[in-house]
ROPA-413460 format. One record per residue (C-alpha): x, z, y; residue in one letter. Coordinates in Angstrom, 3 decimals, m for minus. Example, Ala and Ser with C-alpha at 12.3 -4.5 7.8 and 13.67 -1.06 7.14 Angstrom:
BEGIN
+----------+----------+----------+---------+
:        X :        Z :        Y : residuo :
+----------+----------+----------+---------+
:   12.300 :    7.800 :   m4.500 :       a :
:   13.670 :    7.140 :   m1.060 :       s :
+----------+----------+----------+---------+
//
This chain:
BEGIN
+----------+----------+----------+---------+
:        X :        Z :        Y : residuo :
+----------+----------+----------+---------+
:   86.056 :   90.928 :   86.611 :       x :
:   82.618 :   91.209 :   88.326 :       x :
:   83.163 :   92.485 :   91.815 :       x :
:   80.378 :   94.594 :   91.589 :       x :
:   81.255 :   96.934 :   89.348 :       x :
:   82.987 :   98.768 :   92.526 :       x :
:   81.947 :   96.840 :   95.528 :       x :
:   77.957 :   97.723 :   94.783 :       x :
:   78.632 :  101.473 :   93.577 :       x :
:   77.727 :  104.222 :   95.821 :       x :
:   79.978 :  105.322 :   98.371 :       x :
:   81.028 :  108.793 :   96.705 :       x :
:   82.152 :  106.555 :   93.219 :       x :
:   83.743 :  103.834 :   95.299 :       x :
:   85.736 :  106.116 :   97.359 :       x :
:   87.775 :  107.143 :   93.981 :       x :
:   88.495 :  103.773 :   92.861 :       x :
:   90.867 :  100.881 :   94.359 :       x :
:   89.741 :   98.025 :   95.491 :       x :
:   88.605 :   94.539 :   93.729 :       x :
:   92.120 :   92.810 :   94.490 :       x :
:   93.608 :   96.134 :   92.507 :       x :
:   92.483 :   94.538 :   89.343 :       x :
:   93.707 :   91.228 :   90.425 :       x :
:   96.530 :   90.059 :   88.116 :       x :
:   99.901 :   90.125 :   89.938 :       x :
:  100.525 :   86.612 :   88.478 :       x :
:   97.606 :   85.515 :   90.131 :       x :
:   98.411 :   86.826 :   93.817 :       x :
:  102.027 :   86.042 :   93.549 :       x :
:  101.076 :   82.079 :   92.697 :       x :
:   98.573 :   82.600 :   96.087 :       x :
:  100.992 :   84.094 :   98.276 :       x :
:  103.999 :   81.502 :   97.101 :       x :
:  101.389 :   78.673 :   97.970 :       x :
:  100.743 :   80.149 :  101.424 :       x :
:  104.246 :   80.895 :  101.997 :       x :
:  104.893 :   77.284 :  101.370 :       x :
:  102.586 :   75.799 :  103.467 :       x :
:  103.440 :   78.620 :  106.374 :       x :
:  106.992 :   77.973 :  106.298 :       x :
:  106.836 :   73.934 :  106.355 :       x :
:  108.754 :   72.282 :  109.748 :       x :
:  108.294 :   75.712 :  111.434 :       x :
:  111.723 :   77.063 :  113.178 :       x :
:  111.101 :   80.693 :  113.200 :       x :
:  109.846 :   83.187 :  110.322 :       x :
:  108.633 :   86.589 :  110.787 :       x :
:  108.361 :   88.785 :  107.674 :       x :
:  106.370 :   91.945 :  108.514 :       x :
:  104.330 :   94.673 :  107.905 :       x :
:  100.661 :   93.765 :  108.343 :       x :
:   99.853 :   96.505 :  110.526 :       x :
:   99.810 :   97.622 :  114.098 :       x :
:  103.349 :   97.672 :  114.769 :       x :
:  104.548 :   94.897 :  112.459 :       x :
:  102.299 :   92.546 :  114.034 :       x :
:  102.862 :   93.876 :  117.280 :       x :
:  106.107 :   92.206 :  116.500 :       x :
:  104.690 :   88.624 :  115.347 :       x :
:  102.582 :   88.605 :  118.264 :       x :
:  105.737 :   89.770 :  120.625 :       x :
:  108.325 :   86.638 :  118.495 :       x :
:  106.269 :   84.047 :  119.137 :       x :
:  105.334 :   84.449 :  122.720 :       x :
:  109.345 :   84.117 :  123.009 :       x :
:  109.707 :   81.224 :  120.092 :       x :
:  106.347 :   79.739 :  120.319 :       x :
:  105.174 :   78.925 :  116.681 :       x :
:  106.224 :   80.997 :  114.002 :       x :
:  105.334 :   82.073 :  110.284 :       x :
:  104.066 :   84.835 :  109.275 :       x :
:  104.543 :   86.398 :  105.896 :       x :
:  102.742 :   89.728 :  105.811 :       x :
:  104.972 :   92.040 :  103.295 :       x :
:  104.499 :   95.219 :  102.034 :       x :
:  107.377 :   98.207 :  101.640 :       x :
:  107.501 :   97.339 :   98.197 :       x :
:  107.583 :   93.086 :   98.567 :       x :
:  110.549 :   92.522 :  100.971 :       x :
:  112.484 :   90.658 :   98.277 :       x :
:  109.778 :   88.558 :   97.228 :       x :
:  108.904 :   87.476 :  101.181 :       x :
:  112.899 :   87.045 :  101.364 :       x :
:  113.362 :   84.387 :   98.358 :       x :
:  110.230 :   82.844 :   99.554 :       x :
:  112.082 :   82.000 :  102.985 :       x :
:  114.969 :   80.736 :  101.209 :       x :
:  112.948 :   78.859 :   98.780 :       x :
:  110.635 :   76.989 :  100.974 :       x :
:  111.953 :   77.104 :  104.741 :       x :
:  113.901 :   74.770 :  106.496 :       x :
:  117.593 :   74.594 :  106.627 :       x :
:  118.479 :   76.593 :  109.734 :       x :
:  115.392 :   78.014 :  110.477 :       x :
:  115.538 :   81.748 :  112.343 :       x :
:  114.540 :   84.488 :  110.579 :       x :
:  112.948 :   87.946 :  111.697 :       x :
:  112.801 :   91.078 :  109.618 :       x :
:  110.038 :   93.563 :  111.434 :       x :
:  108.954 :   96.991 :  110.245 :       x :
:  110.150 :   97.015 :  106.900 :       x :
:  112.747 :   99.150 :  105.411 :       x :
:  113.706 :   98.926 :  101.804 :       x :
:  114.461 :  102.075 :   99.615 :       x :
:  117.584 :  100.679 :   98.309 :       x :
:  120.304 :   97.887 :   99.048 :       x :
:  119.805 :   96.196 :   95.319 :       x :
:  116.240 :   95.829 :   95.457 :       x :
:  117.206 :   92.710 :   98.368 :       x :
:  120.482 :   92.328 :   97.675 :       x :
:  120.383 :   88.971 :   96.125 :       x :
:  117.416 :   87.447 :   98.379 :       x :
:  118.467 :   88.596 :  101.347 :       x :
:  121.961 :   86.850 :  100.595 :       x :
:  119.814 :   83.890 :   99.548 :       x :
:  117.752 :   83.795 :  102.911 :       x :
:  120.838 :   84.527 :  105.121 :       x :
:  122.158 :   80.896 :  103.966 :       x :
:  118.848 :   79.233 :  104.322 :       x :
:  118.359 :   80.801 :  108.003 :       x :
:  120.388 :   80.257 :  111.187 :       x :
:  119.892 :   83.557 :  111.920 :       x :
:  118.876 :   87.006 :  110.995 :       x :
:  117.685 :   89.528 :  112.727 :       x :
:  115.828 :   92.508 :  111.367 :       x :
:  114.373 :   95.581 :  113.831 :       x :
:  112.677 :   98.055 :  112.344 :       x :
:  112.468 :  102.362 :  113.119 :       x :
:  111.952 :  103.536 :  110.042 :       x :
:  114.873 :  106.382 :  108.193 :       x :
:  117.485 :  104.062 :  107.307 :       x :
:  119.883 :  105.230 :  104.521 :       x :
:  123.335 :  104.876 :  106.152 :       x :
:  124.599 :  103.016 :  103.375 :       x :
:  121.342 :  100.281 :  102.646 :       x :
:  121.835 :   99.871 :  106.503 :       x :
:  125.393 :   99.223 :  106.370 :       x :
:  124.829 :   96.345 :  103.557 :       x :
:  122.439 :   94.814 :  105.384 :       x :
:  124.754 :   94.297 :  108.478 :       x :
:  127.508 :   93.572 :  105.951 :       x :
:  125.595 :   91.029 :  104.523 :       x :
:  124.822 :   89.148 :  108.025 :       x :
:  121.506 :   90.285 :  109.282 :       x :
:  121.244 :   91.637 :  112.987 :       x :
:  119.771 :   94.968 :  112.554 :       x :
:  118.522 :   97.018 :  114.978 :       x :
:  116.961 :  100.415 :  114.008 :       x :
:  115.131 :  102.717 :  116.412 :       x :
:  114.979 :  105.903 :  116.725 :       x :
:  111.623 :  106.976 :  114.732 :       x :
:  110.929 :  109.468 :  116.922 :       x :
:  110.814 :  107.624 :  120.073 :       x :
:  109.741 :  104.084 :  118.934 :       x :
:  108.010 :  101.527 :  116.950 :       x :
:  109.386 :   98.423 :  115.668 :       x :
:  107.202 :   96.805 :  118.602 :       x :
:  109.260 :   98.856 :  121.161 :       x :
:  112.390 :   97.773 :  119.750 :       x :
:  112.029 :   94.037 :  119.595 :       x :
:  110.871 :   94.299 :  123.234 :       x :
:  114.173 :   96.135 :  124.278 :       x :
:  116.340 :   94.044 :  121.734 :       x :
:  114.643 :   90.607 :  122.670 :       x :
:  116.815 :   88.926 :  125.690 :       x :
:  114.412 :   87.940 :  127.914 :       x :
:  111.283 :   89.309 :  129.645 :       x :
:  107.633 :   89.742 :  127.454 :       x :
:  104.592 :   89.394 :  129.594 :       x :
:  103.275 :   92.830 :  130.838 :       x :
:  100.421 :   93.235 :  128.498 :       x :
:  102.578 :   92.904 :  125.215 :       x :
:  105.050 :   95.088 :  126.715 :       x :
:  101.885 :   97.492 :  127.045 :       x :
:  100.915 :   96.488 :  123.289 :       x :
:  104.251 :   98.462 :  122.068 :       x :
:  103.484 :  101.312 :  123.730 :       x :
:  100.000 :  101.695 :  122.798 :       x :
:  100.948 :  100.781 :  118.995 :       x :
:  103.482 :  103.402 :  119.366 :       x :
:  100.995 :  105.675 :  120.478 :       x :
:   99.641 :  105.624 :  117.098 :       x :
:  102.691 :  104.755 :  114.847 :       x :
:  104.354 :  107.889 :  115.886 :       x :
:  101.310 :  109.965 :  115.673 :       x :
:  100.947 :  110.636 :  119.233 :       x :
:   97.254 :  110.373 :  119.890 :       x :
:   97.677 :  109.666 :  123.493 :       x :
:   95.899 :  106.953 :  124.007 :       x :
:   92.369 :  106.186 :  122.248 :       x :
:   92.890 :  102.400 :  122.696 :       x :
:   96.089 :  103.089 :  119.837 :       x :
:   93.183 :  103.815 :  116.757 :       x :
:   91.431 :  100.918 :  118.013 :       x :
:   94.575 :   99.029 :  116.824 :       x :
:   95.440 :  100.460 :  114.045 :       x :
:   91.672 :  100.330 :  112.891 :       x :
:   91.350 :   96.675 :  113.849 :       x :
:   94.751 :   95.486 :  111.952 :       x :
:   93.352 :   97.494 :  108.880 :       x :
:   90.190 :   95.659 :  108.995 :       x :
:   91.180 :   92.647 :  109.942 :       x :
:   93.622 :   89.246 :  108.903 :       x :
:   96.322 :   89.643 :  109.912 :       x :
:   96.260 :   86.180 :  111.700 :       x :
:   93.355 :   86.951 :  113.764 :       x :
:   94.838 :   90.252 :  114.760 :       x :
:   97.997 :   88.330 :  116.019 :       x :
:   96.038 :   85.799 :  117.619 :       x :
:   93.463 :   88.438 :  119.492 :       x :
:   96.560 :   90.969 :  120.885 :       x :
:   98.632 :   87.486 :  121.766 :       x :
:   96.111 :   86.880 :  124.229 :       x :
:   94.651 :   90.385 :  124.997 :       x :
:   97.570 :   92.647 :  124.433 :       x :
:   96.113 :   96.466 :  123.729 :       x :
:   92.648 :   95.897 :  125.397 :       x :
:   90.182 :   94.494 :  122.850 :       x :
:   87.693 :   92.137 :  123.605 :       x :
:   83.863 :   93.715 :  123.594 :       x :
:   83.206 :   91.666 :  120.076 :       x :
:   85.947 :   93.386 :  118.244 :       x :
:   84.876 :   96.606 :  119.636 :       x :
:   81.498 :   95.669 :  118.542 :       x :
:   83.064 :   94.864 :  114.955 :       x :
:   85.053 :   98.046 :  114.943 :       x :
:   81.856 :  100.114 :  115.354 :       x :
:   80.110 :   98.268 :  112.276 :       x :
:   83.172 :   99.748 :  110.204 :       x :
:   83.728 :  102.947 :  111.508 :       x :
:   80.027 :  104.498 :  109.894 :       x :
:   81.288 :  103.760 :  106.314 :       x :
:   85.055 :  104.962 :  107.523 :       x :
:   84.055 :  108.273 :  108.827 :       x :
:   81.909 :  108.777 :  105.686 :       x :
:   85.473 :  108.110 :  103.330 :       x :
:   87.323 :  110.477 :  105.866 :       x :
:   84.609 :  113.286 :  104.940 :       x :
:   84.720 :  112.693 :  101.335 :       x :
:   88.119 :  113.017 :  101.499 :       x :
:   88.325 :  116.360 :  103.195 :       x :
:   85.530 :  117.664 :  101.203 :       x :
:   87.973 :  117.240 :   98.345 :       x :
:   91.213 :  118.893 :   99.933 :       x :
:   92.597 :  121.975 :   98.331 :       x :
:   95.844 :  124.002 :  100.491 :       x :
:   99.072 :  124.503 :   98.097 :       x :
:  101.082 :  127.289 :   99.690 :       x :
:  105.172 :  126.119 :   98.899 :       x :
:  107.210 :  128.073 :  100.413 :       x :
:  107.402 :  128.213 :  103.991 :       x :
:  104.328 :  125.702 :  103.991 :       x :
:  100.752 :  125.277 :  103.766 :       x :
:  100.089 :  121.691 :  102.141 :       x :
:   96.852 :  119.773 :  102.384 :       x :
:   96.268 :  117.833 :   98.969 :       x :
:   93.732 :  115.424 :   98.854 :       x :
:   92.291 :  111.717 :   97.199 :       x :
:   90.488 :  108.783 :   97.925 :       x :
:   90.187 :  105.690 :   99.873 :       x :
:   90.408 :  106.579 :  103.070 :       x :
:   91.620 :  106.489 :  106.459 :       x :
:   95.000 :  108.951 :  105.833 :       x :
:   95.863 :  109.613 :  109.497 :       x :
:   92.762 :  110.963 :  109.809 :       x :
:   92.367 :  112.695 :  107.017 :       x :
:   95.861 :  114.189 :  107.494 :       x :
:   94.174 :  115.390 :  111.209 :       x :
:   91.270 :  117.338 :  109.464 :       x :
:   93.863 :  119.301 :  107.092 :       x :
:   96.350 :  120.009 :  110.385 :       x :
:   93.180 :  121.616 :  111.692 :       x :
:   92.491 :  123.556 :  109.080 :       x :
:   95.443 :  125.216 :  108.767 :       x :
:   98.269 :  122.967 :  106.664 :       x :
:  101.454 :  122.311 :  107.775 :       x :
:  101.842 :  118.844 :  105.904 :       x :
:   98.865 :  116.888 :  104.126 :       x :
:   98.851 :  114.368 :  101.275 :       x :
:   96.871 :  111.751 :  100.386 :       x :
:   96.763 :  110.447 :   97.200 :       x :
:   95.387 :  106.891 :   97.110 :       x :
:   93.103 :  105.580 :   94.431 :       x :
:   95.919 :  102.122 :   93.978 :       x :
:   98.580 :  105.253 :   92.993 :       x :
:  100.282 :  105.026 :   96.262 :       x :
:  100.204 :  108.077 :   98.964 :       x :
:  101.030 :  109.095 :  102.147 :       x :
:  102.371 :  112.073 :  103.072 :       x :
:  101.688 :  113.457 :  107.317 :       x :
:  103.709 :  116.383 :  108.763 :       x :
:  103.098 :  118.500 :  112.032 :       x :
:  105.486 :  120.397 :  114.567 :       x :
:  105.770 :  122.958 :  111.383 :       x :
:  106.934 :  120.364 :  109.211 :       x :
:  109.071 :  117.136 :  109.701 :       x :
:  110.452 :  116.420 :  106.233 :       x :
:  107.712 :  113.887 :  105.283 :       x :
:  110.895 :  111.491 :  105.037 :       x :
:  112.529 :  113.721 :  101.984 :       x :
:  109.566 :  114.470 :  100.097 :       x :
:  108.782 :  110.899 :  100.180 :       x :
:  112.299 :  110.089 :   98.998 :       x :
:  112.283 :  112.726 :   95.985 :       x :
:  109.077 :  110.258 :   94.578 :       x :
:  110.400 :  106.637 :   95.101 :       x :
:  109.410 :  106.224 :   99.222 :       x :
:  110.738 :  106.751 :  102.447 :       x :
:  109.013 :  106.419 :  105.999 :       x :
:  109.787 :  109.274 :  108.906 :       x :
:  109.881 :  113.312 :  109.639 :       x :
:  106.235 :  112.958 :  110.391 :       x :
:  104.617 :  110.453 :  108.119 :       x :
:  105.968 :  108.605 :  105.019 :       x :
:  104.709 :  106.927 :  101.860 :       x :
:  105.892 :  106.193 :   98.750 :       x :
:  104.357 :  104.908 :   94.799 :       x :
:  105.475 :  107.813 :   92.673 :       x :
:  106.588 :  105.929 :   89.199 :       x :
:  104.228 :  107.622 :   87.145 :       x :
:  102.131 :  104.364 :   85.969 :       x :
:  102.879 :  102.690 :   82.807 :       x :
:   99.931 :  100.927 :   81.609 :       x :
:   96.042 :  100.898 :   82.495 :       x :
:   95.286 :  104.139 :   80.672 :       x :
:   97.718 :  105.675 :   83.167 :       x :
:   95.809 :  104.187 :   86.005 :       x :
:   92.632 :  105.298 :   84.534 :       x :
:   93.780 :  108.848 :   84.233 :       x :
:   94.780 :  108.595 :   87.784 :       x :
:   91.057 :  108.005 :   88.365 :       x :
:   89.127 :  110.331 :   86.411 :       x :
:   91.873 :  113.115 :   87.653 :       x :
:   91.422 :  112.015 :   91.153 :       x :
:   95.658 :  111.859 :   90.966 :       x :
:   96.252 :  114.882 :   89.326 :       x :
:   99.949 :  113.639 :   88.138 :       x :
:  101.219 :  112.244 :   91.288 :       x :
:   99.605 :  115.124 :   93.109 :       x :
:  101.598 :  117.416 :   91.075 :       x :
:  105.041 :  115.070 :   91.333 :       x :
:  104.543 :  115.004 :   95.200 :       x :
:  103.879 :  118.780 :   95.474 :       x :
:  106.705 :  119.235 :   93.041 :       x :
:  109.283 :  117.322 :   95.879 :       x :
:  107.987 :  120.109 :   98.374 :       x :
:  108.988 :  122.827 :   95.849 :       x :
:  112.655 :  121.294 :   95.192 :       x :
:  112.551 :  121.222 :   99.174 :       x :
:  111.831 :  124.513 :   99.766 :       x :
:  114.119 :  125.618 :   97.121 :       x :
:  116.712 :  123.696 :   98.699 :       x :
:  116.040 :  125.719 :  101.705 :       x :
:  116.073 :  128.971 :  100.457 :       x :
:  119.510 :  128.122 :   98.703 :       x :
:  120.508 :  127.546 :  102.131 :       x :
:  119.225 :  130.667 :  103.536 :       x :
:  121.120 :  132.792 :  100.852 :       x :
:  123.965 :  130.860 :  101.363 :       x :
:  124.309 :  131.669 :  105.014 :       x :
:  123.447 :  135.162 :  104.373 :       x :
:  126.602 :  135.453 :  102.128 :       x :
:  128.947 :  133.850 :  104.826 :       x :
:  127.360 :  136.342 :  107.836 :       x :
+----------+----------+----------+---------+
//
């Protein structure tokens, strides 16, 4: 496909329409990633499959200043299998094995690779602080991995390998958790957490490993340079993106509904402001994330009702509503009219939910 057919359009088009590697076939990629995987994983003793952002690398960065070299697989929500039968494919007998920021919907979807990576590995250890479904979490620890799950209100993943880690992690990566927690949990603290998150968006995740190894949350002036580069076109998407925001009243709840490539937290910021008590943003690759406020901390269940998870204040999820390309290019034209409407449709069965409950307890008083 010629890259220019979205890279050159003008912003307003672009901002409705994934990305070049969108288009990408998966056959493609997967052959890519299985090749780096390979060469990653040869005569290292440590592996570190995690989220590519903020926190999960937090966690890379945090692993190997305590096991010195160590691969990293960068794996999506939706990838932890395939990251898991690549360590048991191509890593070392005996090699130790870390799990970071990752949390997957259901025990089946890694029930066979994980089994298959637990024999390969020495170890297995898996932190993570996402809402764990009792039972995937119990299968997990029944099938031999270590895991450790924070509480999502008080931590990131970063946090817990730092408590969970037996030994003591240099001062500034000790301050890297806290900062990346800053922005995992939606705190807004500390101004140094968006440079993070920012900077693992835009950047490998390699680099970003290699530049918070050795400078822990304080960036170095060139990256702050860099960030500033990609923050006009950013703030541009974030405006698009509110301009196209409509409030749903459901229930108890004003909810922000919105689309587009853009930067979600902030987006999700904008709505809060203007009134809503939850936002969502529908993402141009089908995906979407879903942010709550004090007024609303159920972002975990409506994510749930629509094939995600994530916390009470922000979750994602990949509604299954795409069955071909036609689907896909609905999705565009529509700016996500369906999974809009099958996201706002989990707030309506919650709010029913919670009205059943209401009438319920008025019967018993």
């Amino acid at each position: 496909m010629d890259e220019t057919l979205i890279d050159d359009l003008p912003l307003a088009r672009r901002s409705v329409l994934p990305g070049a590697g969108f288009f990408y076939p998966d056959e493609f990629e997967e052959a890519a990633e299985d090749a780096a995987a390979e060469e990653a994983l040869a005569g290292v003793e440590t592996a570190v499959i995690a989220d590519p952002d903020a926190d999960g690398l937090a966690c890379v960065a945090i692993l190997r200043e305590v096991y010195g070299a160590a691969a990293l697989l960068p794996t999506g929500p939706h990838e932890i299998e395939d990251s898991l039968e690549r360590v048991a494919e191509y890593g070392g007998a005996g090699i130790r094995l870390f799990v970071c920021d990752l949390c997957p919907d259901r025990y089946e979807y890694v029930d066979e690779e994980l089994d298959a990576a637990i024999e390969t590995a020495s170890e297995v250890r898996w932190f993570d602080h996402h809402q764990w479904d009792a039972e995937v979490a119990e299968s997990v620890r029944e099938a031999g991995a270590d895991l450790v799950v924070g509480d999502s209100d008080e931590e990131c993943t970063a946090d817990v390998a730092v408590r969970t880690l037996e030994t003591d992690i240099p001062r500034h990566l000790v301050e890297l958790a806290a900062v990346t927690r800053d922005h995992d949990l939606w705190l807004r603290e500390d101004p140094r957490s968006d440079d993070l998150a920012d900077f693992s968006y835009w950047s490998e995740p390699e680099d970003y490993v290699e530049i918070v190894a050795e400078h822990g949350a304080d960036l170095p002036e060139e990256v702050q340079e860099f960030l500033a580069e990609k923050r006009v076109e950013k703030e541009a998407l974030i405006e698009l993106a509110v301009k196209r925001g409509e409030t749903k009243e459901i229930g108890p709840w004003k909810v922000g509904v919105t689309y587009g490539r853009c930067s979600q937290n902030e987006v999700a910021e904008a709505m809060r402001e203007q009134g809503a008590d939850a936002s969502v943003i529908v993402k141009p690759a089908g995906s979407a994330s879903i942010r709550g406020t004090e007024a609303f901390q159920r972002c975990h269940e409506v994510a749930g009702e629509v094939n995600g998870g994530g916390h009470p204040k922000a979750a994602g999820c990949k509604p299954d509503v795409y069955d071909d390309m036609l689907d896909y290019a609905h999705h565009w034209t529509t700016r996500g009219a369906v999974t809009k409407q099958v996201i706002l449709d989990a707030f309506r069965t919650l709010a029913e939910e919670e009205d059943a409950e209401g009438e319920d307890e008025s019967v018993e008083e």
